[in-house]
C-alpha positions, 0 to 999 in steps of 0.5 A, a space after each residue: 435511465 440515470 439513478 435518482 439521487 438518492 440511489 447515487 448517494 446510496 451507491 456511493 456509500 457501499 462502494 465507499 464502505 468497501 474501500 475503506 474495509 479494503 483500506 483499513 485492512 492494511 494500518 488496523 493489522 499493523 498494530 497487531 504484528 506484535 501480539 501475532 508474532 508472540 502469539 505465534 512466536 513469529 520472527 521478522 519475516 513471519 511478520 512480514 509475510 503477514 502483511 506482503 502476502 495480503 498486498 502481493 495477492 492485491 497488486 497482482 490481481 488488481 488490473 485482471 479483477 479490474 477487466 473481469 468486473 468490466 466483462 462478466 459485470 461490476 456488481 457480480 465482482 463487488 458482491 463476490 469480493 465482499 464474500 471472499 473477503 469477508 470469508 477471508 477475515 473471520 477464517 484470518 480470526 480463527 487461524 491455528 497457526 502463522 502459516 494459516 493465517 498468511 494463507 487466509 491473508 491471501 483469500 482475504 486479498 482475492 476479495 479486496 483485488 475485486 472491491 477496489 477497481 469494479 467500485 470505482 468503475 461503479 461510481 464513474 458509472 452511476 455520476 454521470 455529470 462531470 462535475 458531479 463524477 468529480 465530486 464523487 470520485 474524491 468522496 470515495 478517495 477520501 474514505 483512504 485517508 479516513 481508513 488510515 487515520 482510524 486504522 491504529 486507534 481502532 487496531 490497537 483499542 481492539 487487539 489491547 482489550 480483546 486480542 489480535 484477531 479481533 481486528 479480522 472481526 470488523 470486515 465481517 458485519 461490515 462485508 455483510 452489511 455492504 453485500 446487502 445493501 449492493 443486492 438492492 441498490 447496486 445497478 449492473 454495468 458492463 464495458 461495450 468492449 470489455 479487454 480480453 484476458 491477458 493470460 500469459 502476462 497475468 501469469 509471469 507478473 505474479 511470479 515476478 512478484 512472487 519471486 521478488 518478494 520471497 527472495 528479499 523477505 527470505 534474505 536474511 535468513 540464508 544470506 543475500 549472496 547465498 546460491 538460494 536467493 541469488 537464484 530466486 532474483 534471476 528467476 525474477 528477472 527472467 519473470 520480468 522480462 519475459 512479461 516486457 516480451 509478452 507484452 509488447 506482443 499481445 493484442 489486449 496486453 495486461 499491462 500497456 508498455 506504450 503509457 511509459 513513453 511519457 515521462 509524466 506517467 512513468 514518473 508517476 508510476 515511479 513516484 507511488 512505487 517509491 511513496 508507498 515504500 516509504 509509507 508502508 515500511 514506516 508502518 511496519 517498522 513503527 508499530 514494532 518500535 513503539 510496542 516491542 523495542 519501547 514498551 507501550 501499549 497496543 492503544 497508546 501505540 495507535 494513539 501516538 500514531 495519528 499524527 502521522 495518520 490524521 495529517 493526511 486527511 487534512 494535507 489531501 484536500 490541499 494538495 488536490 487544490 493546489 494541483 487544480 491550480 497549479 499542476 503536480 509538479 511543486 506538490 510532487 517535490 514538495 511531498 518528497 522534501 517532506 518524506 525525506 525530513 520525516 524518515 531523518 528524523 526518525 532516523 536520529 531517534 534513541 531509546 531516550 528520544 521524547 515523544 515530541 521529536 518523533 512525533 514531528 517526523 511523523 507529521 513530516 511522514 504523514 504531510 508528504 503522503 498526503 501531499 503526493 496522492 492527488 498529483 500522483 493520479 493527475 500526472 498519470 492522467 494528464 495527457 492520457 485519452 479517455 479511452 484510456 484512462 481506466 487503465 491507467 488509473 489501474 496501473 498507477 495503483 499497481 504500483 502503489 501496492 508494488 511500493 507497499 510490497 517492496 517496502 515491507 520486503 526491504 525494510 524489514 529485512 535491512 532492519 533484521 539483518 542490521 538488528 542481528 548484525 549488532 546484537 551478537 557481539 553485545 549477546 556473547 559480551 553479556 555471556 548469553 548463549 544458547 536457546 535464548 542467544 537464538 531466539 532473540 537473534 532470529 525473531 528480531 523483536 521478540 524483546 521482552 526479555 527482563 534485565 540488562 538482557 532486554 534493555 540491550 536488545 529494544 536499544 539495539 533494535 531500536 538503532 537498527 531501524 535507522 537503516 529502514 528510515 535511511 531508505 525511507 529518505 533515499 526514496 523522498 530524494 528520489 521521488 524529489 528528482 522524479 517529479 522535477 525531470 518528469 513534470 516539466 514542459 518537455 515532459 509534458 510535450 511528449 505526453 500528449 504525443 504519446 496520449 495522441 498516438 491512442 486517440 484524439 480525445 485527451 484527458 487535460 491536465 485541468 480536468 485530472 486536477 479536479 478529480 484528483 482533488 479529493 485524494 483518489 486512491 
């Protein structure tokens, strides 16, 4: 029996409520890496670890907690999710040590990778009108964008006037408001043909990951070329290729090869890497600039964000109406143009550069990413079979959490390497050597020091970040080129040979459109 509205409201707002504590996770404790890395006397890849860890965990256990949930029940996911993610929090708040608290990042991430798919399945499940599901669906996207532009104010009023681990204090009443809640409301669905376990893929995407990952974020320490990283990168290619032939052979394959065939959906998947790299390296970069190399405050650090944060909520809604009307590919590259204007004008940016000047990147960052959202699911829909579509959707936000991934991984290794690179002449220039020569050369933002010695070290690092928006606008050209080859006539002629060869019942373009209007995540 269909649930009574009021139940489907209801259903709504937990599982809302469960993206936005998943959501708001990432952007609350990126206000917080200054005061973790003086705390526990950090360097940069601490930091980073810190953020990838949680994100490497969620990307890698997304699409197996997706087909777990449809298998042994969505709600018993959700409510387990909220456990281990909740649990994972208050153990991430009391934390003895950097190595602890990326552990329990990890636990953390577990419980997300169950949170975001089963609440998703458990909203197209209880809207059964189209229309209505339509709706739904970009409620429950929005909560994204809500996340994003509350992150750093929430993040930086806490950790400024209680310290970093109360933003891991949040999840907590939260989590255990929404388990609650979901063990009253929250009805029990399954899949009638739920996949089975792709359990050699699963295995070799997680070391491909792993690998990747560790190899860039470790690279500054023992040199790019040197024998230690050059093998973890071969390892990850042997990781991955050996997934690209389990793959093609298994019967329920973890990640279906076949999808991209079509130039709109690898585009797609290309486009949200290359998005959330730019968004998820601006993150990380921009909260160490703006407190660490520029001295402000953990609060005005999250103010002076928001233009960057709040665009996004009022861009998604647009950009959703426009790819209704009129298709993904003009808001695509419209995104891109605008992602590649922000990291320029980030990239010019001094010690002595006005708040103005910054904050106009920030709006040219923040426009993009809401521009790129709606299109992005509609493209890798489009064309799709129903049948289908569940995977896809998995797929494509695999990918979003692989650009976050890389992101923090390359750009804040580019930055330490180009900070370091830069710093030691000027260091050994004003006669400072030993434990402090080090300490500043290692950590990368530990910044603080008083005199000429501080003010050469924020203004260097400040100019080292040029390098991480450089990237940033590489990808905005990229993600430009990508939705004007992808998204054209031929393009879109071979995705519904592709959906076709899986079925008969396709997903149109219109009908993408529309439930991608809201901003689904």
């Amino acid at each position: 029996m269909p649930a009574a509205p009021t139940q489907r409201r209801t259903i709504l707002v937990i599982c809302s409520l469960s993206l936005f504590m998943v959501s708001l996770d990432g952007t609350i404790v990126n206000v917080g890496l200054p005061a973790i890395q003086r705390g526990f006397h950090a360097d940069v890849s601490g930091l980073q670890w810190v953020v990838d860890s949680y994100i490497l965990v969620l990307a890698s256990l997304l699409i197996l907690s997706g087909s777990t949930g449809d298998r042994i029940g969505r709600r018993r996911m959700f409510q387990t999710g909220l456990v281990i993610f909740s649990a994972g929090s208050l153990l991430c708040s009391l934390a003895p040590d950097l190595g602890s608290l990326i552990a329990f990042r990890m636990l953390q991430a577990v419980g997300g990778s169950m949170l975001s798919p089963n609440s998703l399945s458990i909203v197209s499940n209880t809207f059964t009108d189209a229309k209505e599901r339509a709706v739904a669906i970009g409620i429950w996207g929005a909560t994204f964008g809500i996340s994003a532009a509350s992150g750093p104010i929430l993040g930086g009023l806490l950790v400024q006037s209680i310290g970093w681990r109360s933003i891991f204090w949040v999840n907590v009443p939260v989590g255990a408001a929404a388990f609650l809640l979901a063990r009253r409301y929250l009805p029990e669905s399954r899949a009638e043909k739920p996949r089975r376990v792709d359990g050699p893929g699963q295995g070799l995407m997680i070391a491909f990951l792993a690998l990747t990952t560790y190899a860039i974020i470790e690279a500054p320490q023992h040199g790019w070329a040197s024998v230690e990283i050059l093998t973890l990168f071969a390892l990850a290619a042997l990781a991955l290729a050996a997934f690209l032939g389990v793959e093609r052979r298994a019967d329920s394959p973890l990640i279906d090869l076949r999808f991209f065939r079509s130039p709109p959906f690898a585009g797609a998947a290309g486009i949200a890497t290359l998005t959330f790299l730019t968004f998820s390296g601006f993150l990380f970069l921009n909260t160490l600039n703006l407190q660490e190399a520029r001295g402000f405050s953990p609060l005005m650090a999250g103010v002076m964000t928001l233009p960057a944060t709040s665009v996004v909520v009022v861009i998604s809604p647009i950009a959703g109406r426009l790819v209704a009307r009129s298709g993904s590919r003009i808001p695509l590259a419209v995104a891109g143009v605008l992602l590649m204007s922000g990291a320029l004008v980030l990239s010019r940016q001094t010690q002595s550069t006005s708040y103005p000047m910054i904050a106009l990147g920030y709006v040219f960052i923040g426009s993009g990413f809401g521009f790129v959202n709606p299109p992005i699911t509609n493209t890798a829909l489009a064309g799709m079979p129903r049948t289908q579509s569940g995977t896809a959707s998995a797929i494509t936000a695999g990918s979003r959490q692989f650009g976050s991934v890389l992101g923090v991984a390359i750009v804040g290794s580019l930055v330490s390497d180009r900070f370091r690179a830069a710093l030691a002449p000027k260091l050994a220039a004003l006669h400072v050597t030993g434990r402090q020569s080090e300490e500043l050369l290692r950590g990368g933002v530990q910044l603080t020091a008083h005199g000429r010695v501080g003010a050469v070290a924020r203004a260097t690092f400040t100019g080292a970040t040029h390098v991480g928006w450089d990237v940033a606008a590489g990808c905005g050209v990229g993600i430009v080129v990508l939705a004007l080859v992808t998204t054209g006539p031929r393009g879109r002629a071979k995705a519904d040979e592709v959906g076709l060869a899986f079925g008969n019942d396709v997903v149109p373009a219109v009908a993408a459109g529309v439930a991608a209007e809201g901003g689904v995540e």
